[in-house]
C-alpha positions in Angstrom: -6.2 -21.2 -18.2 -3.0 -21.9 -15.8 -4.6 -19.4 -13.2 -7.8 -21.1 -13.3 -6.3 -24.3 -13.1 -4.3 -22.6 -9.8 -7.0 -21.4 -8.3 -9.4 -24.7 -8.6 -6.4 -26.1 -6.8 -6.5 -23.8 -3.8 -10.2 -23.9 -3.9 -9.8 -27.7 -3.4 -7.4 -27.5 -0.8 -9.1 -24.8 1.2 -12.2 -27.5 1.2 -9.8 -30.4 2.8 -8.0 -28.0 4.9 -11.2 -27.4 6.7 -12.2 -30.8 7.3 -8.8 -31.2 8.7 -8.5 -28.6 10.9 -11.7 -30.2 13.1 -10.2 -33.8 12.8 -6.6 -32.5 13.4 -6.8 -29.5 15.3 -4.7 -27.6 12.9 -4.4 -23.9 12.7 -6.9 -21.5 10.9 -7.1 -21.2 7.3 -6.0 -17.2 7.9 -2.6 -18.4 9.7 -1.5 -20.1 6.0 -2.1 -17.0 4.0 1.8 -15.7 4.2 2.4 -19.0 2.6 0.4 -18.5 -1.0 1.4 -14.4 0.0 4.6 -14.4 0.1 6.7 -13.0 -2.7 9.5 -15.4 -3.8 13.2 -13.8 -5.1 16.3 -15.7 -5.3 17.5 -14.9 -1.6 14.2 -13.6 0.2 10.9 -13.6 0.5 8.8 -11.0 1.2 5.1 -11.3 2.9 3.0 -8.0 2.0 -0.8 -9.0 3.6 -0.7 -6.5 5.9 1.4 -3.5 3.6 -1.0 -1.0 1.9 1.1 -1.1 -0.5 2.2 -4.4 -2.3 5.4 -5.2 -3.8 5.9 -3.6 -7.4 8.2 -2.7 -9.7 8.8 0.6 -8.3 10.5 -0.5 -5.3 12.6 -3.4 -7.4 13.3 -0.6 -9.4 15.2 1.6 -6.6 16.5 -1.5 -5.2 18.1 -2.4 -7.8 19.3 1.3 -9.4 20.4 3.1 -6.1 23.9 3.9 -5.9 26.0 1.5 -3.2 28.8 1.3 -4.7 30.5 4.0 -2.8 28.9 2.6 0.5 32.1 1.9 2.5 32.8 -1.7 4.1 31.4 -0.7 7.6 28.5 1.9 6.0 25.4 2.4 6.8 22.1 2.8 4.8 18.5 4.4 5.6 15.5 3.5 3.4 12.6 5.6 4.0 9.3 4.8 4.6 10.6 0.9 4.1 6.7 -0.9 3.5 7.2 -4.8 3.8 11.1 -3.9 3.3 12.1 -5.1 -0.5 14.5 -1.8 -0.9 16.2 -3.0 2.6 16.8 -6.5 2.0 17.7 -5.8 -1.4 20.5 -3.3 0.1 21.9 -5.8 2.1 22.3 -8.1 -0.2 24.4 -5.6 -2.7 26.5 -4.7 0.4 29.1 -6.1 2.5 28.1 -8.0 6.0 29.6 -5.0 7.9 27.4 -2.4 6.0 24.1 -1.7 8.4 20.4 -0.8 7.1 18.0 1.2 8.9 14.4 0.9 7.6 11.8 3.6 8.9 8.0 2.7 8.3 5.5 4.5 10.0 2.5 1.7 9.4 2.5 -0.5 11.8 1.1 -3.5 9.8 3.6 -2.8 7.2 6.5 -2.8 10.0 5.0 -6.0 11.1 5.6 -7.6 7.6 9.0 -5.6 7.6 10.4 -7.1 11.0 9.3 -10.8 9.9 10.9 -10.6 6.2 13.6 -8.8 7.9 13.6 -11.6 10.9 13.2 -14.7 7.7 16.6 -13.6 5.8 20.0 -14.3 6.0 20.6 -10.3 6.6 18.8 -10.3 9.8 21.5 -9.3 12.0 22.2 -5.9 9.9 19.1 -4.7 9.7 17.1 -2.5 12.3 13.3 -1.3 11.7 11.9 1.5 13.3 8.2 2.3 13.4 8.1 6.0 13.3 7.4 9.0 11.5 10.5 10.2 9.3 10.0 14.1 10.4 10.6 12.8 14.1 12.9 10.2 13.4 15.5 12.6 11.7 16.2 15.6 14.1 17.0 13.3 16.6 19.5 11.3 14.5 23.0 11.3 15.8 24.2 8.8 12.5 24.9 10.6 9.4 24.0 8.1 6.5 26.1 6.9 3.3 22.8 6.5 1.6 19.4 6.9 1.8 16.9 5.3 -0.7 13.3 6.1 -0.6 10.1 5.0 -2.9 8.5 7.7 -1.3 4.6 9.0 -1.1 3.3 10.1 -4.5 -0.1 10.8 -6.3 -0.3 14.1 -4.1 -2.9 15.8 -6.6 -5.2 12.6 -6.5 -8.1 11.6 -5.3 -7.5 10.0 -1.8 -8.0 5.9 -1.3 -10.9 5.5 1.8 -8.2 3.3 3.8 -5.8 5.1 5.7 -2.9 2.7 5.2 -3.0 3.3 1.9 -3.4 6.8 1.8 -0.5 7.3 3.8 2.0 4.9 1.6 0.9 7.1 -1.6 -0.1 10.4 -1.0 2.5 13.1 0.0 0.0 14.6 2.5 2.0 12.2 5.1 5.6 13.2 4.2 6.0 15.2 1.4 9.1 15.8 -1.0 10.6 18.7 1.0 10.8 17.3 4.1 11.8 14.3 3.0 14.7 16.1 1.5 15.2 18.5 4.0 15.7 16.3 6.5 17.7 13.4 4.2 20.0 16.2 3.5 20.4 16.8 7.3 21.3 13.1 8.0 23.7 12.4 4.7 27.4 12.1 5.0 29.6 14.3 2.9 30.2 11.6 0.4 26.4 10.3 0.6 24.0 10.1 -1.9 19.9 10.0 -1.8 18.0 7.8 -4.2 14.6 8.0 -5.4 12.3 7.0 -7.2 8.9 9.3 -7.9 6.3 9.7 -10.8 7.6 10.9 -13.6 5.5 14.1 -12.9 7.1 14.9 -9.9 10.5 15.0 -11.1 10.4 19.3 -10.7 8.9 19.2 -7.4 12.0 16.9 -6.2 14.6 18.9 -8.2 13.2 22.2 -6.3 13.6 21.0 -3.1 16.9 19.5 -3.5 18.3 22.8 -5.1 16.9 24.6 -1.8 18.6 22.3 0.2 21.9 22.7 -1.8 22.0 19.0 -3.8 22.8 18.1 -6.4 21.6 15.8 -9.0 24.3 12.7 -10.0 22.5 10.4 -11.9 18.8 10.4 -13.6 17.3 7.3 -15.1 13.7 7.8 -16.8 11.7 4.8 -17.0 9.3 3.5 -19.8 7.1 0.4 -20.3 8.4 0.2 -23.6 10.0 2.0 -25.8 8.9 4.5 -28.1 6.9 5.6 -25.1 6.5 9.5 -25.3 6.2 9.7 -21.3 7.7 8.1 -19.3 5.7 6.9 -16.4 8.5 7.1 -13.3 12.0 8.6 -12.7 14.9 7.5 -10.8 17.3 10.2 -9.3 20.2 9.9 -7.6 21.4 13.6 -5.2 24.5 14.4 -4.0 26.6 17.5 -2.2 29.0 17.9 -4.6 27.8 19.4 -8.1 28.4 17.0 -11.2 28.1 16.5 -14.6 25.3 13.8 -14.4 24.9 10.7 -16.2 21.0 11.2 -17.8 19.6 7.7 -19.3 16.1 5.9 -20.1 15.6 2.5 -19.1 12.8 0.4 -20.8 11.0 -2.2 -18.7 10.9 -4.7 -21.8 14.9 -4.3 -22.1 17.9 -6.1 -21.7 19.1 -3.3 -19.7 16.6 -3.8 -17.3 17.1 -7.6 -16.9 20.4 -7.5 -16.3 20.1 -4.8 -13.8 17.6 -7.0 -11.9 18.6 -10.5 -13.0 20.1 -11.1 -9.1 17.0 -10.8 -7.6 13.8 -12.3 -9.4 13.7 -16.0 -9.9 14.1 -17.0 -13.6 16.1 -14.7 -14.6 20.0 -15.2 -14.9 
């Protein structure tokens, strides 16, 4: 009944907002939408109207798992294929001011949305966007990254969405795993790690390429709705240069574990 009761609300207003606008000369009804759009967490906002894909739990997810902690003071971070930017501004705000983020997105409305959350938050003077492909972005990269994080294309077996936009922010026809690790391990610095996050499914495809390309897995969370799940419906990996005995864990989305690991960042939570 609340979302009813919301909507009759925004019904009403979008009734008086038109008789405004020809009394008042006020902007369209279309220049507001970022306003009702834009997704609220404790120290940004993001605006997704023009992203094909809209902000999830996936990219919270990586945002919140991918390991920084080794980042040093003046580091610098690459998220990959970057959407409206969550993973981004959620990397600057578990780093220091002198640490650097470089966001890649090759959609142009999603970069638009990128550069203005990017442009709206207090991190906006350490973080660059770059509309481009990834495959010609990285053989011309003279920076070698501390991390990289990517929510990267998935659903490659699928059934195709008709809009392009969207087609290219899910299926791996656009960038698929190994030259997304190929070239990630080109661009990584010796202490650097690469964190993902993929389907569940995928997990093999990702492990292949990253033994081909001579990384290593560090860390491996599987994640669950609930538990007592029997699949679990994504997987978060962490890659490395240097072999390890990895850390292997599940995470449950109805958890304490999971709260606290995003309690910074959503609203309502401590």
């Amino acid at each position: 009944m609340e979302g009813v009761g919301v909507l009759k609300v925004l019904q009403y207003f979008c009734i008086l907002y038109g008789r405004w606008k020809r009394n008042f000369r006020l902007p369209p009804y279309p220049a507001l939408l970022p306003v009702f759009m834009a997704f609220k967490f404790k120290r940004f906002s993001i605006d997704d109207t023009r992203t094909a894909m809209k902000v999830g739990t996936d990219g919270v997810l990586l945002g919140a798992w991918a390991g920084l902690s080794a980042v040093p003071e003046n580091g610098r971070i690459l998220d990959i294929g970057c959407g409206s930017g969550i993973v981004a501004l959620m990397c600057a705000q578990r780093t220091r001011e002198q640490t650097v983020i470089d966001a890649i997105e090759i959609d142009e409305g999603a970069a638009r949305d990128a550069a203005a959350n990017f442009g709206n938050s207090e991190w906006h003077g350490r973080i660059n966007l770059f509309c481009t492909d990834f495959a010609v972005f990285a053989p011309s990269c003279s920076v070698e990254y501390d991390a990289i994080v990517s929510n990267p294309p998935y659903f490659r077996n699928s059934l195709k969405p008709d809009d392009r936009a969207r087609d290219m922010a899910r299926h791996t026809s656009m960038l698929d795993y190994d030259t997304l690790v190929f070239w990630s391990g080109k661009i990584l610095a010796p202490n650097g790690r690469i964190s993902l996050i993929s389907p569940w499914e995928s997990y093999d495809d990702i492990a292949r390429a990253a033994t081909e390309n001579r990384l290593f897995l560090q860390r491996r969370s599987d994640i669950r709705t609930a538990a007592g799940e029997d699949t679990p419906k994504r997987v978060l990996t962490e890659w490395g240069r240097t072999p390890a005995d990895y850390v292997w864990d599940c995470i449950d989305l109805n958890s304490r574990e999971y709260s606290e690991m995003v309690g910074d960042f959503y609203i309502g939570m401590p």
